[in-house]
C-alpha positions in Angstrom: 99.4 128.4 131.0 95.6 127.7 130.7 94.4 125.4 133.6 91.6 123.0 133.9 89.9 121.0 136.9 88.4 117.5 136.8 87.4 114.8 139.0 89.3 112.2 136.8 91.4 112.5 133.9 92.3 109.7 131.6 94.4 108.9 128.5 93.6 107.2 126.1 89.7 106.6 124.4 90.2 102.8 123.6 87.6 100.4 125.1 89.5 100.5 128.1 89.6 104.4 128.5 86.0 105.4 126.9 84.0 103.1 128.8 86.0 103.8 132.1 85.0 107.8 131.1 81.0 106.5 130.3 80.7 104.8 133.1 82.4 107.6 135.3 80.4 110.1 134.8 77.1 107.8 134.9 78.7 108.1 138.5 78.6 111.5 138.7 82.4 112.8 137.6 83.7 115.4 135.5 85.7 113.7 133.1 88.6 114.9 130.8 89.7 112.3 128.0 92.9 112.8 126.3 93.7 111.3 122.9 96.1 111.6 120.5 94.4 110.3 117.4 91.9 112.6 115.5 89.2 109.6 116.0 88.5 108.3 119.4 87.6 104.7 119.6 91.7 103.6 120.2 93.4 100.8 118.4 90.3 98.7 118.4 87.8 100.8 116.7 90.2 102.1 114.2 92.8 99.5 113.3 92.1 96.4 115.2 89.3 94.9 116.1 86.1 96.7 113.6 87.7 97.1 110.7 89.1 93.3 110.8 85.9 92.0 111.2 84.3 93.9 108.5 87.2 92.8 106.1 86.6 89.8 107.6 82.5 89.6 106.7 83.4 91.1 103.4 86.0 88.4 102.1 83.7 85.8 103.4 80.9 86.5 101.6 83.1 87.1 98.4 84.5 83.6 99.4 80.6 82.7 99.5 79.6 83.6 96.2 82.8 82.2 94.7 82.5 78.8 95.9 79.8 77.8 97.7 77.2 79.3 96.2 76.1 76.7 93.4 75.7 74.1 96.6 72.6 76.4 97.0 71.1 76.2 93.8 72.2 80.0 93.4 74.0 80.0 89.5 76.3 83.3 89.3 78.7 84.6 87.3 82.0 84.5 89.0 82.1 87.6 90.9 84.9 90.0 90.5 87.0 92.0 94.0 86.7 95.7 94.1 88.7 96.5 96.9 88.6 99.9 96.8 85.0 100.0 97.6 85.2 96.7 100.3 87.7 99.7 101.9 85.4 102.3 101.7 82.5 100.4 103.3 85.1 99.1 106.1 85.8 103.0 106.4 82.4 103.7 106.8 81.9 101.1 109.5 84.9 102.4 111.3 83.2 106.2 111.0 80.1 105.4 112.4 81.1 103.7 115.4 84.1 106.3 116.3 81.2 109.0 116.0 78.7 106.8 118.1 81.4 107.6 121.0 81.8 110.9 120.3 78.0 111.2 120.8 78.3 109.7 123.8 81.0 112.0 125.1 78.7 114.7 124.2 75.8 113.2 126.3 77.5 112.4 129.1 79.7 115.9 129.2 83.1 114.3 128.9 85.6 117.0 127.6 87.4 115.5 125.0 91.3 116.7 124.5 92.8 115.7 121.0 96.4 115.9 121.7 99.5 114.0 123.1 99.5 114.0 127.7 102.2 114.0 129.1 102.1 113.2 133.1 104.0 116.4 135.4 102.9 115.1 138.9 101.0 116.5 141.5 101.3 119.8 142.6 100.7 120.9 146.8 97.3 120.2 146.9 97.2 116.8 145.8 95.8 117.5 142.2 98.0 115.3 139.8 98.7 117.3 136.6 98.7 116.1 132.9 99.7 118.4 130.0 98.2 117.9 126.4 99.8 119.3 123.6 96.9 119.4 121.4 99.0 120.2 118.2 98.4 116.7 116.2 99.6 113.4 116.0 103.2 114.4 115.4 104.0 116.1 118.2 107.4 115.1 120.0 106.5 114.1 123.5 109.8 116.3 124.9 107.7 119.4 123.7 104.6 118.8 125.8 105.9 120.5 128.9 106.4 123.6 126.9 103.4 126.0 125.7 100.6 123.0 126.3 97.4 123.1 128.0 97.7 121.9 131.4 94.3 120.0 133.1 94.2 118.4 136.9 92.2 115.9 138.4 92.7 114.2 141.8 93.0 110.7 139.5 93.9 110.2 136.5 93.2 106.6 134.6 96.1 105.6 132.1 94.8 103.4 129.0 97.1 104.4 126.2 97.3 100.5 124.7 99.7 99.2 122.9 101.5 98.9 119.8 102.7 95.9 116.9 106.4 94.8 118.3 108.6 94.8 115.4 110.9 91.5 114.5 114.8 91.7 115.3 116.5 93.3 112.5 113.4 93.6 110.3 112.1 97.1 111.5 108.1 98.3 110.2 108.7 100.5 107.1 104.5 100.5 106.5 105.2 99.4 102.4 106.8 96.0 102.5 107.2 95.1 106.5 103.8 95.8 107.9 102.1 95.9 110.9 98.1 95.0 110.6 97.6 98.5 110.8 98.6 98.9 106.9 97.7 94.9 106.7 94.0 96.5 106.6 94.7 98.8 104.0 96.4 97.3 101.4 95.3 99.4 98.6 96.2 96.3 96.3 95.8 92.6 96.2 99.1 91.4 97.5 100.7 87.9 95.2 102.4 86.8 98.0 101.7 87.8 101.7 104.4 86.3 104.4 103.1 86.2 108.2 105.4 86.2 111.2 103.4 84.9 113.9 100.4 82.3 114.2 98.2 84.1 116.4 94.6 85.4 116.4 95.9 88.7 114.4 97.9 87.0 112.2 95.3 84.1 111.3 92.8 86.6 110.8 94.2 88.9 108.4 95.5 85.9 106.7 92.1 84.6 106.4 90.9 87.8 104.0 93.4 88.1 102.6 93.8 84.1 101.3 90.2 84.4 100.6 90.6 87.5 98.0 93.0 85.7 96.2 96.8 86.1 97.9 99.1 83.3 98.5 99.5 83.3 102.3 102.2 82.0 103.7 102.4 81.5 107.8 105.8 81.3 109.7 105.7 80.3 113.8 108.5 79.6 115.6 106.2 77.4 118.1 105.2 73.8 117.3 101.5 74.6 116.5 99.3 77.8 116.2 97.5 79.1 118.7 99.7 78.0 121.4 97.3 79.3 124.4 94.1 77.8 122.9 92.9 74.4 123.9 95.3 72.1 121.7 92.0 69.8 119.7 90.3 72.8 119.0 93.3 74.9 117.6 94.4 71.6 115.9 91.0 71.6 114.1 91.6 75.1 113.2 94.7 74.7 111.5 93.7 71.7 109.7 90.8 73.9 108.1 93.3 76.7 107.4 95.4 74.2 105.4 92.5 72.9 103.7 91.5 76.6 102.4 94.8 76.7 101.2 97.1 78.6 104.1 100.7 77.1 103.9 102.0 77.1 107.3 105.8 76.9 108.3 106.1 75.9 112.0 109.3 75.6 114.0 110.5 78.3 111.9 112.3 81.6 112.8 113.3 84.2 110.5 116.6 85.6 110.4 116.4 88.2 107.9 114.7 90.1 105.2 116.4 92.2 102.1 114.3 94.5 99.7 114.4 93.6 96.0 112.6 96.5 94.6 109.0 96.5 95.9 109.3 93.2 97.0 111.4 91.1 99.6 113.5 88.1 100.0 112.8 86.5 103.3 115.6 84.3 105.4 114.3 81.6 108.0 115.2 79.1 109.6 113.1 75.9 109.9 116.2 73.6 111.7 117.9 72.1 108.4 119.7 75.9 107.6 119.0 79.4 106.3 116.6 78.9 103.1 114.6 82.1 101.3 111.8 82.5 99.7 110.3 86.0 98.3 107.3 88.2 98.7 105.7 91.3 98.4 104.3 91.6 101.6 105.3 91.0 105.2 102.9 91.4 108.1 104.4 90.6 111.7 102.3 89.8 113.8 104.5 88.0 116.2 103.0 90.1 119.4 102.3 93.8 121.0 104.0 95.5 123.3 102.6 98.5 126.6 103.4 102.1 125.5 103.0 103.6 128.5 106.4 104.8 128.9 106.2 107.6 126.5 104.0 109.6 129.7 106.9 110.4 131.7 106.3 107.3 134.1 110.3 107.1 135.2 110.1 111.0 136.4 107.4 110.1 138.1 108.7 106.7 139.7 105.8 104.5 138.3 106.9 100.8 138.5 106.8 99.0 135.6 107.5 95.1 135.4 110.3 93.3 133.1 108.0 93.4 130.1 107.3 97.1 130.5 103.6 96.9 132.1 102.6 98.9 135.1 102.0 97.4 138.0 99.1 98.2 139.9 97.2 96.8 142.8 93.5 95.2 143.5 92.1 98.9 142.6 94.1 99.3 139.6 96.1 101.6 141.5 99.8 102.4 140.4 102.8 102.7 142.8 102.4 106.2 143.0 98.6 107.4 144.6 96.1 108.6 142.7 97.3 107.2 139.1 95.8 104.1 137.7 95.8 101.8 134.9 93.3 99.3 132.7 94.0 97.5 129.1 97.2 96.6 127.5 99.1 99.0 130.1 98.5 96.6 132.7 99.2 92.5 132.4 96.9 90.2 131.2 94.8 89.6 127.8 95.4 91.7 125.4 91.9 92.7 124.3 88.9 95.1 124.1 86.3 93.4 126.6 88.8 92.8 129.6 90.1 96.6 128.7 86.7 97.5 129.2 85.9 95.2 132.3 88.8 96.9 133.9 87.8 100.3 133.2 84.2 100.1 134.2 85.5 98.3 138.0 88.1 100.5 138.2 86.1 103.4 138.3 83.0 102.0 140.4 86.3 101.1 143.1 86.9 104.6 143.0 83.3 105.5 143.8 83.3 102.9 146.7 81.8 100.3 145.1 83.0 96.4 145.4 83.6 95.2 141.8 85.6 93.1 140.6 86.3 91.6 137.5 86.3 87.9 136.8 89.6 86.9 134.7 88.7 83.1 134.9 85.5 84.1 132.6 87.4 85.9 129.8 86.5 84.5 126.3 88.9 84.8 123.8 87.3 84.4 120.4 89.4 84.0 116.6 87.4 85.3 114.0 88.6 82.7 111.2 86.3 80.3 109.5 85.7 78.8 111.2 85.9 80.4 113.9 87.2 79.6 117.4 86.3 80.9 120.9 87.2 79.7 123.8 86.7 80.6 128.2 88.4 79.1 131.2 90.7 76.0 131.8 92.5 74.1 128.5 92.0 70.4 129.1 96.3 70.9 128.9 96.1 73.3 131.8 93.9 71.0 133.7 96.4 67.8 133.0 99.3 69.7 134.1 97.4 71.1 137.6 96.1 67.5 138.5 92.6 68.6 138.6 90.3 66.0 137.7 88.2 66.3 135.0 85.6 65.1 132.7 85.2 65.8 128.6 82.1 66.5 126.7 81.7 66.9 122.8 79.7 67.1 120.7 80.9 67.6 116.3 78.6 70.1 114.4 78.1 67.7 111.8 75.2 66.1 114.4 73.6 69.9 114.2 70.4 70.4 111.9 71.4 74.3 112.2 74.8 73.7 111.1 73.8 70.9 108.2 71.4 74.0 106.9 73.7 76.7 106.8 76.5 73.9 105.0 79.5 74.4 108.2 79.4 71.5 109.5 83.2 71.7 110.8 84.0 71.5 114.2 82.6 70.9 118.0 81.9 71.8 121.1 83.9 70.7 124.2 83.2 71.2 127.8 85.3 70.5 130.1 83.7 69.7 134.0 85.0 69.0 137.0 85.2 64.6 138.0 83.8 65.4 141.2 81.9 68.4 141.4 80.6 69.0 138.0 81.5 72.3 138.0 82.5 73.7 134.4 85.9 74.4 134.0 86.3 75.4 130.7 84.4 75.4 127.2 85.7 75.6 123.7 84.5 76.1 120.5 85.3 75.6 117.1 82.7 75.8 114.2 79.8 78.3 113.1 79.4 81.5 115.1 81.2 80.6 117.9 82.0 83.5 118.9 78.3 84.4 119.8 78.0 80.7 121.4 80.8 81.5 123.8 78.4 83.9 126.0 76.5 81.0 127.2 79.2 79.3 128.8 80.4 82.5 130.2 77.0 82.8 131.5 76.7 79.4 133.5 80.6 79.5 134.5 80.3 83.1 135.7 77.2 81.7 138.5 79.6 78.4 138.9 77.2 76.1 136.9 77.5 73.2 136.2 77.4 70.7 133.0 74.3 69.8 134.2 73.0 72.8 134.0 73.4 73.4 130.5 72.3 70.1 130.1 68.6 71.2 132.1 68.4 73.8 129.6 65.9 73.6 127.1 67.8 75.0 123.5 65.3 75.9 120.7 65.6 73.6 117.8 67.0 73.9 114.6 69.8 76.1 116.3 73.4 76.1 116.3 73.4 76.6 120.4 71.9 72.5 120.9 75.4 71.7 119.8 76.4 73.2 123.3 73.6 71.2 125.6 74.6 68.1 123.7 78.1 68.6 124.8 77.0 69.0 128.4 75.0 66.1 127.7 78.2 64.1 126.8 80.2 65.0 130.0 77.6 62.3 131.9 77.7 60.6 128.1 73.7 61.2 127.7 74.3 63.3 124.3 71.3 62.1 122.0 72.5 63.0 118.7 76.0 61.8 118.9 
């Protein structure tokens, strides 16, 4: 059995594992990747977050022409969907951005496995061992021990990601009960698409698709949307979903499904009984779940908690030496930037150097429209600790940016400390928010303050004044409110 030696090995080329391997061997290591898919770039790059935004930029400009268009002065014909070519352009995004990181494998001298790893412990010199079985997607993971290229490292990185968790009862079949894996490649308009699950995946894919024409139909068992995000800005999110013509169903749980041909008949449960109501679609996106089990972790006695993460320490460490884990394996925020956080520290903490990464200062951004991003304490969160606080806002119908560009819905709120001023949290609901976020990660990250933003000087027209007249508002100063 062939045998290869490496300084660190790790699974997976998602954000987490493909920076962690980049910023490695900057550091000087000889890195293996292993990955099962043909394209690297995990979850993210290939079914998550790229091609989501592109369907995303596609339907809204499709949405622009349709109906917003003669605001302008700018008299079309009413333009007609080919979505076969708005999937071939997402495609092509998707290409060139999994290639860009197999360029930069090739730069940096990072061996690239395409294959299924299996974990087989360390042998008597400390080396832990990983198998690939570089024979496809398919491949069974009881076959890897058997015939498969075996490669050792003294540490290995795990940041395989996770998968869509299925509803109870209502398993994926990829035609009519999808995940948004297929969600993105519907090769037809669906009439009627059902979505389990008000979340950011959820409300984004219903978001193109409601804008290209389907009837989109939202089920959540919870109250409201959004349940983590700050309640007035997700509020003002779902009323703008409504008004775009999104039909929600909250408080509802569904019970059942039964295929009528190519189509589906859909039980729930809304509190007054079982009702129905049919579609041709379902997409669940009611969560995701760690796969790290399918590595052999038991044999190995890896800990995993009641949700089926791995439990690591300060240094990412597992319990068993020398095996470590970033991303979705590990608890925490399901997404690409704190996956890649965590792999960049963890490897610099293996190289002796003292980062850290700063999980107050995550944003968390929805790419709806429009669209919502949000970093640090909910003024809910800071209610229910007793911390005392202050609220700034400030509506983007008071921006000349926003008035120009015709979106004038929603605001910006910053939320400071009573005493110290400190920012605690900022969130964001209107026109590129999710670029607008970075300044208040900026000032929160070096403890500013809402007077600091408020010191600022913000070139005029832009969209970012709407942020300094927030901070402005905390000490109520704002000047265009």
């Amino acid at each position: 059995m062939p045998e290869q030696q490496f300084d660190l090995i790790i699974i997976g080329a998602g954000p987490g594992g493909y920076v962690a391997a980049i910023r490695a061997a900057q550091l000087g290591m000889k890195v293996a990747v292993v990955e099962k898919r043909s394209a690297l770039g995990g979850v993210c790059l290939n079914e998550g977050c790229i091609p989501s935004k592109a369907l995303l930029d596609s339907s809204d400009l499709f949405a622009l022409a349709r109906d917003h268009f003669f605001a302008h002065g700018i008299i079309i014909d009413a333009p007609r969907l080919d979505l076969s070519e708005m999937m071939r352009r997402k495609g092509d995004v998707v290409k060139k951005l999994t290639d860009g990181i197999s360029y930069l494998f090739k730069k940096r001298g990072i061996q690239h496995f395409h294959g299924i790893a299996r974990l087989m412990g360390a042998g008597t010199d400390g080396m832990h061992e990983v198998s690939v079985a570089q024979t496809g997607e398919q491949s069974a993971p009881a076959e890897l021990s058997q015939g498969a290229l075996v490669i050792r490292a003294p540490k290995v990185i795990l940041a395989v990601g996770s998968e869509a968790s299925a509803l109870p009862g209502i398993p994926f079949d990829g035609q009519v009960v999808v995940s948004a894996r297929e969600a993105l490649s519907f090769e037809q308009l669906p009439e009627h698409l059902i979505i389990a699950g008000g979340g950011f995946i959820g409300l984004e894919l219903g978001s193109v698709w409601r804008r290209l024409g389907s009837k989109v139909t939202v089920m959540e068992m919870m109250p409201q949307i959004l349940p983590s995000m700050d309640r007035q800005t997700a509020d003002l999110i779902y009323r703008s979903l409504r008004k775009q013509g999104i039909q929600f169903k909250l408080e509802t749980r569904i019970t059942g499904m039964r295929r009528i041909g190519t189509k589906a008949l859909v039980q729930y449960d809304s509190g007054s009984g079982n009702e129905e109501i049919d579609c041709d679609r379902i997409l669940v996106a009611t969560g995701r779940r760690p796969v790290a089990k399918e590595l052999g972790l038991e044999e190995l006695g890896i800990q995993l908690d009641e949700k089926g993460w791995l439990i690591v320490d300060s240094d990412y460490q597992t319990s068993v030496g020398g095996i470590y884990a970033i991303g979705d394996s590990i608890p925490g925020p399901m997404l690409a930037h704190k996956a890649s956080e965590e792999g960049v520290v963890c490897v610099e903490r293996m190289a002796g150097q003292a980062s850290v990464v700063e999980y107050d200062f995550i944003p968390g951004v929805i790419y709806t429209d429009p669209e919502g991003a949000t970093v640090g304490k909910t003024e809910e969160q800071l209610r229910q600790s007793g911390i005392p606080y202050k609220v700034g806002r400030f509506n983007f119908s008071g921006s000349g940016r926003a008035r120009c560009l015709d979106q004038t819905d929603g605001l910006v709120k910053i939320l400071a400390h009573a005493d110290t001023d400190r920012i605690l949290g900022v969130h964001i609901v209107g026109p590129r928010a999710s670029e607008l976020i970075a300044e208040a990660v900026a000032v929160m990250s070096f403890g500013g303050t809402s007077r600091d933003i408020a010191l600022i000087c913000h070139a005029h027209p832009t969209l970012a004044e709407a942020i300094k007249e927030a901070a402005l508002d905390v000490h109520k100063e704002a000047i265009h409110a």
